[in-house]
C-alpha positions as CSV (number, residue, x, y, z in Angstrom):
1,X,-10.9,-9.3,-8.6
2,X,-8.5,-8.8,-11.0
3,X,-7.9,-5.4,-9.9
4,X,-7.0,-7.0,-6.7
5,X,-4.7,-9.1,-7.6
6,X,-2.5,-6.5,-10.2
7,X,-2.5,-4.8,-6.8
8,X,-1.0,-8.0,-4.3
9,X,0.9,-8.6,-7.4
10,X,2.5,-5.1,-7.6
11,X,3.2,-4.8,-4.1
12,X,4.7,-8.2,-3.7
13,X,7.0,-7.9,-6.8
14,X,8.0,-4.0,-6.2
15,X,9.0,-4.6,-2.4
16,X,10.9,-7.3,-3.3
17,X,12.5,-5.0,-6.0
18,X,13.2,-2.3,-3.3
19,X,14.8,-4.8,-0.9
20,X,16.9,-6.6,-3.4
21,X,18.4,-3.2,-5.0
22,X,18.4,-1.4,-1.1
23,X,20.5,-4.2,-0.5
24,X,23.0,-4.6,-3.0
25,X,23.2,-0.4,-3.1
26,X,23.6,-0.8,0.9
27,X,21.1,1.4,1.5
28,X,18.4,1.0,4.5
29,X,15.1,-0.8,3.9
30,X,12.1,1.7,3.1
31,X,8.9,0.3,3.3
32,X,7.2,3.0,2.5
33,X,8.6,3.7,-0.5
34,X,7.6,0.6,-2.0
35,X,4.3,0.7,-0.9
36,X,3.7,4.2,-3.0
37,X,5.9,2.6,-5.9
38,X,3.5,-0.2,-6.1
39,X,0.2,1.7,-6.0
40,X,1.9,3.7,-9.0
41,X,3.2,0.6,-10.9
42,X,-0.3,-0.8,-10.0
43,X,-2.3,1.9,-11.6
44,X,0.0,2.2,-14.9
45,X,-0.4,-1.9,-15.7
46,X,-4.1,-1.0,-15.1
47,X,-4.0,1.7,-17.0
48,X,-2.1,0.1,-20.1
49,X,-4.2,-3.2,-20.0
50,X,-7.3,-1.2,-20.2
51,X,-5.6,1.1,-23.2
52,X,-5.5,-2.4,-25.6
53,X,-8.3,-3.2,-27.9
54,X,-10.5,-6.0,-27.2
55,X,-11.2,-8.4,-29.4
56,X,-9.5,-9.5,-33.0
57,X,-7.4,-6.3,-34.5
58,X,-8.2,-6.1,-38.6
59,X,-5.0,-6.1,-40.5
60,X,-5.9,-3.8,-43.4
């Protein structure tokens, strides 16, 4: 589930990146784009939370 949701999550927050910074550069709206962005940005937050330890880290 949780892969799910870093996916909804990524999609949502990448398009709306895309549409905000299309529009302020005045450049046409490309869905696509963000849709391949997101998978991407999906996969590396996947990717980096699986990288971190579990558990407490030792400090010695």
């Amino acid at each position: 589930m949780r892969f799910i949701l870093t996916f909804v999550w990524s999609f949502a927050l990448v398009t709306l990146l895309n549409y905000v910074v299309g529009a302020i550069a005045n450049v046409k709206f490309n869905f696509e784009a963000g849709i391949i962005l997101s998978v991407v940005v999906g996969i590396l937050v996947i990717l980096i939370g699986e990288s971190m330890p579990k558990g407490p880290i030792s400090d010695n």
